[in-house]
C-alpha positions as CSV (number, residue, x, y, z in Angstrom):
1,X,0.0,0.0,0.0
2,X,1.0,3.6,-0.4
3,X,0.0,4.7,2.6
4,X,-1.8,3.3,6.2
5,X,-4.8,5.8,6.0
6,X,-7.2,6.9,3.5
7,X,-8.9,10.6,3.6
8,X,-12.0,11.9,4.1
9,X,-12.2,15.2,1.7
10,X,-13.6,17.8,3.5
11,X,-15.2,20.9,1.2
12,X,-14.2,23.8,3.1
13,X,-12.7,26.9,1.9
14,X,-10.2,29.4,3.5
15,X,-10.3,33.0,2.3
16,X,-7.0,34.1,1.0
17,X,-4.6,36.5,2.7
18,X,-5.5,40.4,1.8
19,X,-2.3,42.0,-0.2
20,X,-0.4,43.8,2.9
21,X,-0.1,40.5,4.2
22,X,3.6,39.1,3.2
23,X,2.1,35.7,2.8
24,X,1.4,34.6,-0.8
25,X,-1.0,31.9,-2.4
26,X,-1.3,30.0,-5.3
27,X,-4.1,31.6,-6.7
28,X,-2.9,35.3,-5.4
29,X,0.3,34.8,-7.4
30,X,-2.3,34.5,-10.5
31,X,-4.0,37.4,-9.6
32,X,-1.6,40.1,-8.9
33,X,0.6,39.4,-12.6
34,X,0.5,42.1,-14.2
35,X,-1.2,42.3,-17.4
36,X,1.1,42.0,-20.6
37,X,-0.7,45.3,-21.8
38,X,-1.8,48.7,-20.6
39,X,-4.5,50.1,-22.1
40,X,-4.4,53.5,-21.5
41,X,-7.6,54.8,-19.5
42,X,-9.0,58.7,-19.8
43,X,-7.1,60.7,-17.1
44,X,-10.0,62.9,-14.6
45,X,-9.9,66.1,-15.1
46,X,-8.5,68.0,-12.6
47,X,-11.4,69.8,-11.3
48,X,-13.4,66.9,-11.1
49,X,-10.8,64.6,-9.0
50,X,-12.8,65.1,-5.8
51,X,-16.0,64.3,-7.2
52,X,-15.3,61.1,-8.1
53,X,-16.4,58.2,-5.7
54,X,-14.1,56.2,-3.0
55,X,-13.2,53.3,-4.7
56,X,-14.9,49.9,-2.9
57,X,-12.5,47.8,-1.2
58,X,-12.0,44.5,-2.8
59,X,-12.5,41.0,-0.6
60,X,-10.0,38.7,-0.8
61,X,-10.7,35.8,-3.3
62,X,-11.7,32.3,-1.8
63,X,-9.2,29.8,-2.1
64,X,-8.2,26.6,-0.4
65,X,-4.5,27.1,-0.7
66,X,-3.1,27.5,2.3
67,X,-0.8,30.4,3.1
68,X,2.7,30.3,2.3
69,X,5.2,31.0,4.9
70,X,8.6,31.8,2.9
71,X,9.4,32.5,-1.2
72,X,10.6,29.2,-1.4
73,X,7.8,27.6,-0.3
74,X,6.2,29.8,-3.0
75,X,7.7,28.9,-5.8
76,X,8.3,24.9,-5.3
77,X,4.2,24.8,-5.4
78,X,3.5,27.2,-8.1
79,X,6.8,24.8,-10.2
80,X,4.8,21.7,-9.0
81,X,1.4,23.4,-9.9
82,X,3.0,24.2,-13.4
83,X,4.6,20.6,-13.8
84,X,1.3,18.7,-13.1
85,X,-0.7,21.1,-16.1
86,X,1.6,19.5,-18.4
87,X,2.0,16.0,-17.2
88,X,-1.9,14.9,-18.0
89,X,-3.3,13.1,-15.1
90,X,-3.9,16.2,-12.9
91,X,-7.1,16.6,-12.1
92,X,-7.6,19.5,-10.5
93,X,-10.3,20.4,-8.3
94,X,-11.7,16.8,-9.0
95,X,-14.1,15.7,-6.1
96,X,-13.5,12.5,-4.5
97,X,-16.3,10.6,-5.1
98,X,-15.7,11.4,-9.1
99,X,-12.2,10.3,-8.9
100,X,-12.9,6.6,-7.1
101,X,-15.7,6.6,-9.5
102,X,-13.2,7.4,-12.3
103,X,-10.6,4.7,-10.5
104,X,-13.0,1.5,-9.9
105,X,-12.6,-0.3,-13.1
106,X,-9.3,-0.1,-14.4
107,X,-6.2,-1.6,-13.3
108,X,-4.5,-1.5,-9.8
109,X,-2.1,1.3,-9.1
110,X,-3.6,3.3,-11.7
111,X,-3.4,6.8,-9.8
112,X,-4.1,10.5,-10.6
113,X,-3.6,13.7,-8.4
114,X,-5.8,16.2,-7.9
115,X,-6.5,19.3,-5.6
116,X,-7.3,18.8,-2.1
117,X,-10.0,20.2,-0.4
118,X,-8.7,20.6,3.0
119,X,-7.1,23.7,3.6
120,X,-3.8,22.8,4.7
121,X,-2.8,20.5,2.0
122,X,-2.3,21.3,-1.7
123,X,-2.7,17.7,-3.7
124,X,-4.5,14.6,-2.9
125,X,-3.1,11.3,-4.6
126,X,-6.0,8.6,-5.5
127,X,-5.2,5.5,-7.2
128,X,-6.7,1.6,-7.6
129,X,-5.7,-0.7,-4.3
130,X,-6.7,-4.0,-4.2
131,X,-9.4,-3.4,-2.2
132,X,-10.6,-0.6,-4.4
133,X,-9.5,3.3,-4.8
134,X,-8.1,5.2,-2.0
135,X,-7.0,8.9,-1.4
136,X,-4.2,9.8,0.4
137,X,-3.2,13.6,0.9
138,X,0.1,14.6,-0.4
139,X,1.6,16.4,2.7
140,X,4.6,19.1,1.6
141,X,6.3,19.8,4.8
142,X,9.8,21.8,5.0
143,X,10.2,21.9,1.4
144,X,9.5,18.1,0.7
145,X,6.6,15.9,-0.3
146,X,5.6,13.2,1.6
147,X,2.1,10.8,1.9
148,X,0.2,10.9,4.7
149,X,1.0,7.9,6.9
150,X,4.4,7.3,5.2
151,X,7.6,8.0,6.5
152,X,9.5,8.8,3.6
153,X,10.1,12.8,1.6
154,X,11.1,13.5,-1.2
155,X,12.2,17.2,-2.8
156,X,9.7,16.8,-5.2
157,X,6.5,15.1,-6.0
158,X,7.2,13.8,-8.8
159,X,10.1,12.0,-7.5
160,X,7.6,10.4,-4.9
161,X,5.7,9.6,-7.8
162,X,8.6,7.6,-9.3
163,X,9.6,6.2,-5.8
164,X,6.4,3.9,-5.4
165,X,6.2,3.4,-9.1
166,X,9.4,1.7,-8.7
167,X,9.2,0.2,-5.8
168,X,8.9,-3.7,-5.1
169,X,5.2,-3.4,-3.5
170,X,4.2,-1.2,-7.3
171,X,1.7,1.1,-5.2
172,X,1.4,2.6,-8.3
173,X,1.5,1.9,-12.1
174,X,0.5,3.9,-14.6
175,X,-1.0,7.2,-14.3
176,X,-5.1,8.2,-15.5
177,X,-4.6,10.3,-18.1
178,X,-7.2,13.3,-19.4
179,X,-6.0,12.7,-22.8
180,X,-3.8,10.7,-24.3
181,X,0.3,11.7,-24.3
182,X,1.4,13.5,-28.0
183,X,3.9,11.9,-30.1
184,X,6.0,14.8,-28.8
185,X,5.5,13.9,-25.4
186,X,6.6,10.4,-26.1
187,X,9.3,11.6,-27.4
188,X,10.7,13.5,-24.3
189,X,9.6,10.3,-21.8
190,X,12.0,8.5,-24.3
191,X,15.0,10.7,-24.0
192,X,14.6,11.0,-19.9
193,X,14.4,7.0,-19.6
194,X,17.7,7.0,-22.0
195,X,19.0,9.5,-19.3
196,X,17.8,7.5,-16.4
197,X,15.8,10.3,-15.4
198,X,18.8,12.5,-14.1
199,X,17.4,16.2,-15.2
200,X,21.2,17.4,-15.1
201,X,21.6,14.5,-17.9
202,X,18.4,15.9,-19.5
203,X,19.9,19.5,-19.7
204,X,23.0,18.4,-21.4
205,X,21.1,16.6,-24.6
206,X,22.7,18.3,-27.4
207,X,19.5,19.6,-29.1
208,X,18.5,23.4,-29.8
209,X,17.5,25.5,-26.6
210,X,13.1,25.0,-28.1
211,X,13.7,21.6,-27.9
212,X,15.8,21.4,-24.4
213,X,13.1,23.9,-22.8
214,X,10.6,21.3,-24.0
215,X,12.9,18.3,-22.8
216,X,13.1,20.2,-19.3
217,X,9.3,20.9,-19.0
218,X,8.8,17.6,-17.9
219,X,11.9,15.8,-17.3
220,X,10.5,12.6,-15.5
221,X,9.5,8.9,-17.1
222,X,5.7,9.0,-15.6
């Protein structure tokens, strides 16, 4: 088994921290990019600057991403959230009963991640046990990634990933898929296995910098 416990998603929702706060969030760091145009908006005329009503104060948007407490926390998650768009079995904000149902017929240790709905944690793992699908939040504790109930961390999730793929028990096999991979995508999960998976091997591929970016937007054989 990956892990001892299964979870109980809970839908609750944590209102994010307002922007003097020096805490960031997923979805904040979304929201305050700025735009890659201006427009350019009529200036008031001078006379008319007091006339002109107090401009309402904004609540803070709803999110279930908790706080983070340091930059690097920051940007390990928003590179993980990043990662997980392009690697085709995350879910997003997929609810738990829709991802057993999604889980029950096909093949054990079939797994996919998704968002979690509890407030302190980011990703839920559910995959195909024996017994049936299970959930199991993906704790991320000083800077690594860890299941609940497990003992081991790892820097990144994907590594874990790989870790109980590999393992003797296979935990997990393949991953659930939204759509099937490109031939592109093929491609790259051919040069990383030729690379054992080393990312510093990836990077030194003698191929053009398009195709090493593309190489080093997923450099992992899942």
């Amino acid at each position: 088994m990956v892990a001892h416990s299964t979870v109980e998603e809970q839908d609750t929702t944590t209102s994010a921290p307002s922007s003097s706060s020096s805490s960031s969030s997923v979805s904040q760091s979304h929201r305050q990019q700025p735009p890659k145009q201006c427009v350019a908006s009529p200036v008031p005329v001078p006379d008319l600057l007091d006339q002109q009503p107090p401009l309402p104060l904004l609540d803070p948007v709803p999110t279930h991403f908790p706080p983070f407490r340091c930059q690097v926390d920051f940007l390990i998650i928003t590179r993980t959230a990043t990662m997980l768009e392009r690697s085709g079995f995350y879910w997003g904000p997929l609810g738990v009963e829709e991802a057993h149902s999604r889980l029950k017929d096909v093949a054990t240790g079939t797994f996919l991640i998704r968002d979690s709905r509890q407030k302190d944690v980011f990703f839920t793992l559910s995959y195909r046990a024996d017994g049936g699908p299970v959930s199991v939040r993906i704790i991320y504790k000083g800077q690594r990634f860890s299941l609940a109930g497990s003992e081991h961390s790892f820097p990144c999730l994907f590594v874990l990933l790989e870790h109980y793929i590999n393992s003797s028990k296979k935990s997990l096999t393949v991953p659930y898929r939204k759509r099937r991979p490109t031939l592109q995508e093929l491609c790259r999960k051919q040069v990383v296995e030729s690379c054992s998976g080393d990312e510093e091997r990836v990077a030194r591929v003698p191929v053009n910098p398009v195709l090493k970016h593309f190489l080093l937007e997923f450099p992992y054989r899942i």
